[in-house]
Structure formats: C-alpha cells, structure tokens
C-alpha positions in Angstrom: 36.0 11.9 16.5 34.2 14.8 18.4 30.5 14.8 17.1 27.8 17.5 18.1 24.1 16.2 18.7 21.3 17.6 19.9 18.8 15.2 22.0 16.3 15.4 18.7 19.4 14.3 16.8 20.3 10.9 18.8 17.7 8.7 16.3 20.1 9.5 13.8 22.8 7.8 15.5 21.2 4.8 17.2 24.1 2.7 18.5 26.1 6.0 19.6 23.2 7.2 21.5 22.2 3.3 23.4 26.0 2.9 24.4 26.3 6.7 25.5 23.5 6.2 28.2 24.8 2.3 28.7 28.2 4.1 29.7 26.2 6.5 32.1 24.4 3.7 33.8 27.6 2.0 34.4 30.0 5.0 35.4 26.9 6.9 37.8 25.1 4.1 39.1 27.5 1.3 39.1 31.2 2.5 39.4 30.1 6.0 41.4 26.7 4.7 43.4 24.9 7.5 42.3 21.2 7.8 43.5 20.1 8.0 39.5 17.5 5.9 37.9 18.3 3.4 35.2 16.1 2.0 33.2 14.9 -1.6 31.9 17.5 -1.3 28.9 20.2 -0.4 31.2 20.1 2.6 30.2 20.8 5.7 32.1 18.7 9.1 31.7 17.5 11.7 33.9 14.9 15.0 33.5 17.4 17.5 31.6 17.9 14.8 29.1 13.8 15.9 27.7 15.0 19.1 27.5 16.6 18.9 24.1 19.8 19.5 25.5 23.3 19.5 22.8 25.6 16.7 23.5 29.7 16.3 23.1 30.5 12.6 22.2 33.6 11.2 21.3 32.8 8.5 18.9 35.1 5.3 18.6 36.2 3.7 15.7 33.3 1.3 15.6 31.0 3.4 16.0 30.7 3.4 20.0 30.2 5.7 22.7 34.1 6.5 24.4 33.0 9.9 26.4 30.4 12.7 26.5 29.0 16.2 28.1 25.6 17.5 28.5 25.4 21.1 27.8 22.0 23.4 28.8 22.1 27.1 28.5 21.5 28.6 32.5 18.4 31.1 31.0 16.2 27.6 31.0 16.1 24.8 33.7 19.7 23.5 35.1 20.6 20.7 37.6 22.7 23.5 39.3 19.6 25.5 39.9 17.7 22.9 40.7 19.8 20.8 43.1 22.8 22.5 44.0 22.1 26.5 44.9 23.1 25.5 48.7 26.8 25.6 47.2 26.7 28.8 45.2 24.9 30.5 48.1 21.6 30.1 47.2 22.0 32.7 44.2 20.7 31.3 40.5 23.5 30.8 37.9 21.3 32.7 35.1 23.2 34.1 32.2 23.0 33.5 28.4 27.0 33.9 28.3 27.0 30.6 31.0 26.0 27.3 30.1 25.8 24.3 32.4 28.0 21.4 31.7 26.7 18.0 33.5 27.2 14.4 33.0 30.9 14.3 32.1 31.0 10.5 31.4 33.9 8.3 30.1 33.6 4.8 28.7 35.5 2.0 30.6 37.3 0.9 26.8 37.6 4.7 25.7 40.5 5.9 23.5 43.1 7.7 25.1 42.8 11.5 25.4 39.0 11.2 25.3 38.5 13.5 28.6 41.2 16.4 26.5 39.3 15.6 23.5 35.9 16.8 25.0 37.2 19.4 26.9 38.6 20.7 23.7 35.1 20.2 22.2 33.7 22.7 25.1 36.3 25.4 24.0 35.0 25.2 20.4 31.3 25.8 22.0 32.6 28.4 23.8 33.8 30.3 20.7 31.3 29.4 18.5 28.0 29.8 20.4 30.0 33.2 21.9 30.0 31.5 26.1 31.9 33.3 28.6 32.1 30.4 31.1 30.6 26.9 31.9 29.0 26.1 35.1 29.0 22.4 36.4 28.4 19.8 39.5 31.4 17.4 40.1 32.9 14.9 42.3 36.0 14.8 43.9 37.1 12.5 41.3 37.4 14.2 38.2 39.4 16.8 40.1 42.4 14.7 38.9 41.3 14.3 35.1 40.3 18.1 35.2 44.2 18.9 36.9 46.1 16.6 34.6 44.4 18.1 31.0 45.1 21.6 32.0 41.3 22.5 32.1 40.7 23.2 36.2 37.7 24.9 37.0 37.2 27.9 39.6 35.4 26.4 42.3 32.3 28.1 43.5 31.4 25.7 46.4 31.8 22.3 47.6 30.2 20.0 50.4 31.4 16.6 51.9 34.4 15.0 52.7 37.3 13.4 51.0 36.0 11.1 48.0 32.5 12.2 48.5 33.0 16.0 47.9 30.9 17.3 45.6 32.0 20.6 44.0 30.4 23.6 41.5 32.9 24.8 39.4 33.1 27.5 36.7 35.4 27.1 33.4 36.4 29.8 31.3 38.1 29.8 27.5 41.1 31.0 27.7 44.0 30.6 24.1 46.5 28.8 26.7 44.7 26.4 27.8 43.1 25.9 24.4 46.6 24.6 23.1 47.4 22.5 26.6 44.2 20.3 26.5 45.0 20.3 22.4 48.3 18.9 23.4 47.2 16.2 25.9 44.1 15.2 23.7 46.8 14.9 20.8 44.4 16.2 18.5 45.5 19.2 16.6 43.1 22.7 16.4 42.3 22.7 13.0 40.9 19.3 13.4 38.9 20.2 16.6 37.1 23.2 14.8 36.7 21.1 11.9 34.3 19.2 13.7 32.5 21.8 14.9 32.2 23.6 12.0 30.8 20.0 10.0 28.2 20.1 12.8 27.3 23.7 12.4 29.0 24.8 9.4 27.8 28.8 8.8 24.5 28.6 11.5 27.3 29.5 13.8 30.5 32.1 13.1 33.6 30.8 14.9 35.6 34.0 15.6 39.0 32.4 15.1 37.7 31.2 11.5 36.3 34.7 10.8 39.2 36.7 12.0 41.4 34.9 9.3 
C-alpha cells in the first residue's frame, strides 16, 4: 500500500522509515556510487530530509520499505536550486503550482509495479494539493522505468554522457496517463485516492472526489 508521511510522521512508523533510508544507502551509494553520505546505521539521509519534507512509500506486506519519493514545494529550498540551475539555465524553479520530486528509490525485494504505484501516488498529490507540474534530478537510468510506466517527463536539461547523464525533468498530470500508470501498477483508481484521502481525508479536496 501507498502511504503519505511527512518527515515529523516517520517515528510513527519506525521499521518503515529505517528500511526506507537502508534502501537509499544501498540504491545511491552502493548500486549507483553516488557521492552521498551514509551514516553509522547504514542509513542514508541528506539536508532536504530536515526540512520536513512529505514522503510517498510503498509499504510491503511486512511492514517494509519496497519504494519511495521526496516531495518539497519549489517556494522553499530545493536540490534543483541548489545543485542543478546549470541545467535549467541558471533560472530558479520557484512556483507554488511545482513541487520538486527527489530521491526516487526502489527496494532490491520490492513488489512488482512499485515504481507505477508511486507514480500513481504523485498524480493523486497533484490533484489534491492543486500541482501543475513536478520538477526533478535523474539519471539516465530511470529513463527506462519512467518510459516503460507511461510517466516520461519533459526534459529541461541534461549533462554527461551515456550512463552518467544526469537530467531535470518536468512531469505534468494529465487523465491518460493517470489510467496507463494505473494500468501497469495494477492498482485500480479508487484504491489509489483511497489512500490519499485516509492520509488526508477533508484537510485536502480532491477535485475528482468533489466533482462527483
């Protein structure tokens, strides 16, 4: 299942929170070689995540960590700002309709359909917190996962070569490929905004739900 958890929020959910920055450890610094600092635990955490940012996980049956997002709104401090403005030609991604999406991590174990599953999740953000588009750093990697769920962003910029490219992208919501990432994920729309809505329930209107 999708849940919603803001940083505050992660003491709430001990084991779901340790495996969630375990998995980052292994996918950024291990499998990728990222320059990012992990810590004594093995745990992996950087500056954003003291910023009380919200958090998509998809939580295994036991209780685990299978894949998460970041999410920062672009009117406060953003990796993109702060470490990637030579790709969007020096001018600041500032917007409360754009959020930033970072650390798109997936479990080694995960279920299948967990990358659909949290892009589904950023949809129902999308509507719900009333985004226009998500802005976000990745590598050429998860140019593949992005292609094969039907959730491609427009690239903004990229630098580097072959597997080290490193990209900004910008996603948008669109109905279409609401249903094609609902498809892949194999997780049907009224289940997707049901977890949104038991995370937020009335504190935030979801259009769809208030249209009906």
């Amino acid at each position: 299942m999708i849940r919603y958890l803001y940083a505050d929020q992660l003491s709430d959910h001990p084991v779901l929170a340790r495996t969630m920055f375990e998995d980052r450890a292994d996918q950024f610094k291990t499998r990728l070689g990222w320059d990012v600092v992990v810590d004594a635990n093995g745990q992996e955490r950087d500056a954003y995540d003291d910023l009380n940012p919200l958090y998509v996980i998809w939580e295994k049956a036991d209780g685990t960590h299978g894949g998460s997002m970041r999410f920062l709104p672009t009117t406060g401090r953003t990796m993109i700002n702060e470490h990637f403005l030579d790709l969007v030609d020096g001018v600041p991604l500032q917007s409360p309709f754009i959020w930033e999406c970072t650390r798109f991590c997936l479990s080694r174990n995960t279920d299948p359909g967990t990358a659909a599953a949290l892009m589904l999740a950023g949809g129902e953000i999308m509507q719900g917190f009333g985004v226009k588009h998500f802005v976000g750093a990745f590598d050429a990697l998860m140019v593949r996962i992005y292609n094969r769920i039907g959730a491609a962003p427009e690239v903004l910029g990229s630098s580097g070569t072959g597997r080290s490219v490193i990209s900004v992208g910008l996603w948008e919501f669109t109905q279409a490929s609401q249903k094609q990432v609902s498809r892949v994920a194999g997780i049907p729309l009224d289940a997707s905004r049901g977890w949104f809505a038991d995370a937020f329930g009335d504190r935030v209107k979801h259009p769809l739900q208030s249209a009906a």
